[in-house]
N, C-alpha and C positions, 0 to 999 in steps of 0.2 A: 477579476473574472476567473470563474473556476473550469478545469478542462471537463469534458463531456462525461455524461456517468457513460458506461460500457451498455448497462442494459435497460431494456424498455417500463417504463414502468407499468405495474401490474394494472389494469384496468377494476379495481374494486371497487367504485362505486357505478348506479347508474344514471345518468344525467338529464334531467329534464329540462324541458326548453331554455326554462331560463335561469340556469346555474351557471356560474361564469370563475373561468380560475383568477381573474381579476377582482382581487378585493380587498377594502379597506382596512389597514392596520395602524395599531399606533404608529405612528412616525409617516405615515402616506400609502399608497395606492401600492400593491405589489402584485406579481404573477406566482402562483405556487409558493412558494419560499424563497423569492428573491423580488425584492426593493425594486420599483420601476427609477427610482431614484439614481439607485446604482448601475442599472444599465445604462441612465443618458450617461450619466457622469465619466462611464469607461467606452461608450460608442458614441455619443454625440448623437444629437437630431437632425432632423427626424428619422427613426428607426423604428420598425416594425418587431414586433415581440407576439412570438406565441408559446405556448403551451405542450407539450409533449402529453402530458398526462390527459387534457382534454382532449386532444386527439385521439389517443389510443382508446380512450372510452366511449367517444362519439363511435369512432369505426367499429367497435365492440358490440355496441346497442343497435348497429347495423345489419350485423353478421347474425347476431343472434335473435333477431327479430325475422330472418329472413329464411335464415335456418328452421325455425319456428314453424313459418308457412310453407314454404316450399320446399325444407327437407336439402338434400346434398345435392339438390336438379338446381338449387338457387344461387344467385352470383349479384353482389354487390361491386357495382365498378363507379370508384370514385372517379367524379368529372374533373381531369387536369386540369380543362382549364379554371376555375374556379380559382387555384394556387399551386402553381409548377415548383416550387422552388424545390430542388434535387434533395433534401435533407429531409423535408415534409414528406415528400413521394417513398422516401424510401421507408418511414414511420409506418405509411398508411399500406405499403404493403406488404411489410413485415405484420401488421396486425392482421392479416388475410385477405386483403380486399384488390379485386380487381380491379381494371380503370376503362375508363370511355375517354378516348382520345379523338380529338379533332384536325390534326395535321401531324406532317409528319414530324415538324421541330416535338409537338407532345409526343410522341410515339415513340421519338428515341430518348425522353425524360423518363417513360416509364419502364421501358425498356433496359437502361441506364439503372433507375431504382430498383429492378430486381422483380416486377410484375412478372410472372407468367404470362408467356402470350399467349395462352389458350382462354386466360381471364381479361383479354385485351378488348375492348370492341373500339372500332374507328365510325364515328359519325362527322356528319359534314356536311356541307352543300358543294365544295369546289375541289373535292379532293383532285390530283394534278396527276398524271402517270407515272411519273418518280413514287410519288406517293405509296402511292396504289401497289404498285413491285414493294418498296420497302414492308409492306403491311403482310402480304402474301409470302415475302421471302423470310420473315420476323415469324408466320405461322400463327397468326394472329385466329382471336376466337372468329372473329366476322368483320365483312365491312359493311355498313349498313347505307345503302344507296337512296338517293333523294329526287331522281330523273329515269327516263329511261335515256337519254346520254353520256348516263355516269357507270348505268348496269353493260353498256358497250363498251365502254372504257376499261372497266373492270374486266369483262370478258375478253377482250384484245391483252390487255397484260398479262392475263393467268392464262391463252393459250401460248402467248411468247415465251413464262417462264417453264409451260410444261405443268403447269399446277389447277388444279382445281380451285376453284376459289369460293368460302361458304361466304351468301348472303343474305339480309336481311335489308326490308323493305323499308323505312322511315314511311307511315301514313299519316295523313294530316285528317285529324280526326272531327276539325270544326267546330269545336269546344272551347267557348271561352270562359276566361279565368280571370277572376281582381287579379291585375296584376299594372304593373305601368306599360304603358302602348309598346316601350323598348324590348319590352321582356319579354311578350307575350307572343309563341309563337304555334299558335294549335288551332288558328283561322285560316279559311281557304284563302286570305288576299296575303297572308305571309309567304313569304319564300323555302320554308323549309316541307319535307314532305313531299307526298302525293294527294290526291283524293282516292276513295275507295275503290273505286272501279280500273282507274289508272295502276296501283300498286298490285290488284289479282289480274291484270293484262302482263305486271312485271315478272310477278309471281310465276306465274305461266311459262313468260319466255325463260326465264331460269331454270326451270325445271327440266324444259325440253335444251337445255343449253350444255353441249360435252364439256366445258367449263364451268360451269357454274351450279352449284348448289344452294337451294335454298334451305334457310335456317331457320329465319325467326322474323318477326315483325316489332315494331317499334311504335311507339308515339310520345313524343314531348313536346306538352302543350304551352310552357313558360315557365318561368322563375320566379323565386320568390311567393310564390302561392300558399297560401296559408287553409284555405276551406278545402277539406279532404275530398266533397264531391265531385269535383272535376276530372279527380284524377280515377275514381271507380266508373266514373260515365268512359273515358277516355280507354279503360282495360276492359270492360266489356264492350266498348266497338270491336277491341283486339280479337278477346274471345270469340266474339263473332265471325269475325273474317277467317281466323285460324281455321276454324271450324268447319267453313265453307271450302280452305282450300283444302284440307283433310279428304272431307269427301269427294272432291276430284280428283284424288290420287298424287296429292301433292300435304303432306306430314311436316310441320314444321315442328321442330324443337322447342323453341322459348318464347316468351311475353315477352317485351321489353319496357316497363312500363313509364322510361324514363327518369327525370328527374323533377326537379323543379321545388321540393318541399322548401317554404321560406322558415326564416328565426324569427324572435321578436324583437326587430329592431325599435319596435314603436307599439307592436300589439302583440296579443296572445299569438302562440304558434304550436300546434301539432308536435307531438315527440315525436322522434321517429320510429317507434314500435307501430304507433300509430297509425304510422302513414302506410309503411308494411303491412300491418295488418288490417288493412283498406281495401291493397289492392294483391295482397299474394292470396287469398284463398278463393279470390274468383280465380285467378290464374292456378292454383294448384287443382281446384276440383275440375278444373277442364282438362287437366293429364299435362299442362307445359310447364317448362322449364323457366320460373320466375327472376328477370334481370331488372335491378333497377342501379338510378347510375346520380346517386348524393354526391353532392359538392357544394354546397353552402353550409348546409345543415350538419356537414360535419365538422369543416374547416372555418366558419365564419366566427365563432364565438370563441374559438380556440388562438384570436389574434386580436389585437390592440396597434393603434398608430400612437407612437410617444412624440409628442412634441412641444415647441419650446417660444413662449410669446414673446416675440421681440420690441412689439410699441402699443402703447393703446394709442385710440384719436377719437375724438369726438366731430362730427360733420352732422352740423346744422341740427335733425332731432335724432340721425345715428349715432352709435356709439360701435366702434369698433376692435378690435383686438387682432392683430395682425401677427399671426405665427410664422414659424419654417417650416411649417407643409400643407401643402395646398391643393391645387388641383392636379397637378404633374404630380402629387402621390396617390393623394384617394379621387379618384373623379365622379363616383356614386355621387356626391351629393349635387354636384354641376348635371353629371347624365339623366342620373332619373329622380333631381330632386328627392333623393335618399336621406331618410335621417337615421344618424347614428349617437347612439348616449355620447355623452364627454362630460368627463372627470376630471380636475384640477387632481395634480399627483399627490399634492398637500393642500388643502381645502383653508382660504384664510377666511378670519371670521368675517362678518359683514351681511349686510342684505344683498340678495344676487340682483343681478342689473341685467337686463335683456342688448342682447348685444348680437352683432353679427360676426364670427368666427371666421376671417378670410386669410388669402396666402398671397405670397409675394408675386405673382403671375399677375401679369401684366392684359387681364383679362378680367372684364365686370362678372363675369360667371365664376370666377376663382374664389368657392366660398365651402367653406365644414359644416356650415351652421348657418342660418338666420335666424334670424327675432326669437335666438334663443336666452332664458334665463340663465345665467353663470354666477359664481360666486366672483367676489372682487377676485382680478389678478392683476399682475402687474408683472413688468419685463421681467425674463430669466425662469418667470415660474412655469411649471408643466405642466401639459394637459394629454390625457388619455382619451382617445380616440376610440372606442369599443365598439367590438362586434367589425373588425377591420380584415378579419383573416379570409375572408372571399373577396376575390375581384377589385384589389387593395392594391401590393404589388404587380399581379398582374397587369395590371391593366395602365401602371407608371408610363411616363415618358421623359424626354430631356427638351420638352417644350419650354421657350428661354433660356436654355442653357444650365436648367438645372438639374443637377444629380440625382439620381437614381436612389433611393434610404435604403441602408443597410436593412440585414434583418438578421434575426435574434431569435435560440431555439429556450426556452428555458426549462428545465430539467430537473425537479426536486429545488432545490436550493445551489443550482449550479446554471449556468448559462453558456453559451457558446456563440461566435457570430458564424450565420448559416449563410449569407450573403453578406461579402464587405460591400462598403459604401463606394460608391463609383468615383473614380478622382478626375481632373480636367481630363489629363491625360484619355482618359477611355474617351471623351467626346471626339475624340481627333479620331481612335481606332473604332468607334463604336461596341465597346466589349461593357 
């Protein structure tokens, strides 16, 4: 293992949907210029491996696509939660990109990474009154409220610290999206949001509030969404409302047209100029300030899960192949029945066998894969997990008593571990 290069690699090419810095060489499966081989070999499985260079180009093809539409009024803030890991954050905001954070543990990750809090925004549904000060005393760009219980809340804390506090309204636009039921959150029977008339009541009381400023509006209809139209129906309801608060004497600053652009884990997907140029020039020709808030689309393809088959078995007409990581690493394909490609790290020859890809969890839902095609493998061999770098680590636990995967930055032809691997020892402390 080589120590870290000093600086970021140049963003030179630009990357479309489905270009992936994982790919096949002689000798097996690598990332950029290093061996996925060589990483089990020196961190062990299962370990998560991404990309530096695919990151810095996705956030690239973000900024410059938004720039584009919206000019220097635009602000791309990557979604934390997507992938916190502190060594990621600080990549994506050294490449210029601000963040949409959801609590306050994200708030002080980006914070930590080196985000400008004025390119900060806080979304949420439960934010908490610690929170809420933290955000306000951090001088954050806005917090974007989702109740009129929450815009009280907010108001109570920024006249305690003496501070104005700018905000923006979450509306629930009633826009549905292909998306999986889990993901999908831009219906009036979901929890996040307002409806329309509710958020220009909020709107209202803010404006008239000695604490509180209104800024902007918001909507985020789901994840993963691949068809560009939901998301231009979703930013001209925006458009509209802005508009109408305008002319009561209430001027908001920005669109926020959310997030939500999916990859192709399975099908086509939208690049993201695309998606930008969808929905910033309805938002630029109405005079506001275009925010949108990526986080799969940039971090998903930019990660891989490395892992290591330990038994195959055969049960009655299954055939199975049981690895060291499972649901307590990736749990997409358990949550929303997600499929993600997988790659043998060395490909042996043979017809592939339809198999079901499961982990040592002690759990019938504990599975990577079904009735998928594989090439022959057998113990010891590896297999790549692709398209891992969203919602991957995050979302791990020590369900069973298993550790937490390290994870792995790799760098030109150099790597580094960005998170070591959790020992017994942390189960006791919880670190």
């Amino acid at each position: 293992m080589r120590e870290t290069l000093n600086q970021p690699l140049p963003p030179t090419t630009t990357l479309s949907p489905t270009d992936s810095p994982f790919v096949s060489r002689h000798g097996g499966f690598a990332c950029e210029g290093v061996s996925l081989r060589d990483i089990a070999a020196a961190v062990d499985t299962p370990v998560y491996v991404y990309s530096r260079a695919d990151l810095t180009t996705r956030a690239a093809a973000f900024v410059a696509a938004a720039n584009e539409t919206g000019g220097d009024r635009a602000l791309v803030c990557y979604a934390v939660k997507a992938n916190g890991n502190p060594a990621l954050l600080e990549v994506l905001a050294a490449a210029g990109l601000g963040a949409d954070v959801t609590s306050g543990g994200e708030l002080f990750l980006a914070l930590h990474a080196g985000f400008d809090p004025q390119r900060i925004i806080f979304s949420g549904v439960g934010k908490k009154a610690a929170e809420i000060g933290e955000a306000l005393q951090a001088g954050i760009r806005a917090l974007h409220v989702e109740s009129e219980m929450e815009l009280a809340a907010v108001a109570t804390v920024a006249e305690r610290l003496g501070t104005v506090a700018p905000v923006g309204v979450r509306v629930n636009p009633n826009i549905s999206a292909a998306t999986h039921p889990y993901i999908s959150t831009g219906l009036h029977g979901h929890k996040f949001g307002v409806p329309c008339e509710r958020a220009v009541a909020m709107l209202r009381s803010a404006a008239a509030h000695p604490w509180l400023r209104p800024v902007g509006i918001a909507a985020h209809i789901g994840s993963q969404i691949t068809d560009l139209d939901p998301f231009a129906q979703a930013v001209r309801f925006l458009v509209e409302l802005a508009d109408e608060m305008g002319r009561e004497g209430i001027p908001l600053e920005y669109i926020d047209a959310g997030g939500g652009l999916g990859i192709d884990y399975q099908g086509p997907a939208p690049a993201a100029a695309e998606w930008v140029r969808t929905v910033g020039p309805l938002v630029a020709a109405a005079g506001y300030g275009l925010v949108v808030e990526p986080g799969r689309s940039i971090v998903g393809r930019a990660g891989a899960l490395l892992t290591r088959v330990i038994y195959t078995k055969a049960q009655g007409d299954k055939q199975f192949v049981i690895a060291d990581a499972g649901m307590t690493d990736l749990i997409r394909p358990t949550l929303y029945q997600a499929h993600h490609p997988i790659a043998p790290v060395v490909e042996r020859p043979g017809e592939a066998i339809v198999v079901d890809l499961v982990g040592p969890i002690c759990e019938s839902s504990d599975f990577l894969a079904r009735e998928r095609p594989l090439p022959p493998v057998e113990p010891g061999d590896l297999l790549a997990v692709l398209h891992a770098g969203a919602y991957g680590y995050a979302m791990s636990s020590n369900y069973n008593g298993h550790l937490r995967p390290a994870e792995v930055l790799v760098e030109g032809d150099a790597f580094r571990v960005i998170r070591r691997r959790q020992t017994y020892d942390d189960l006791l402390t919880g670190t």
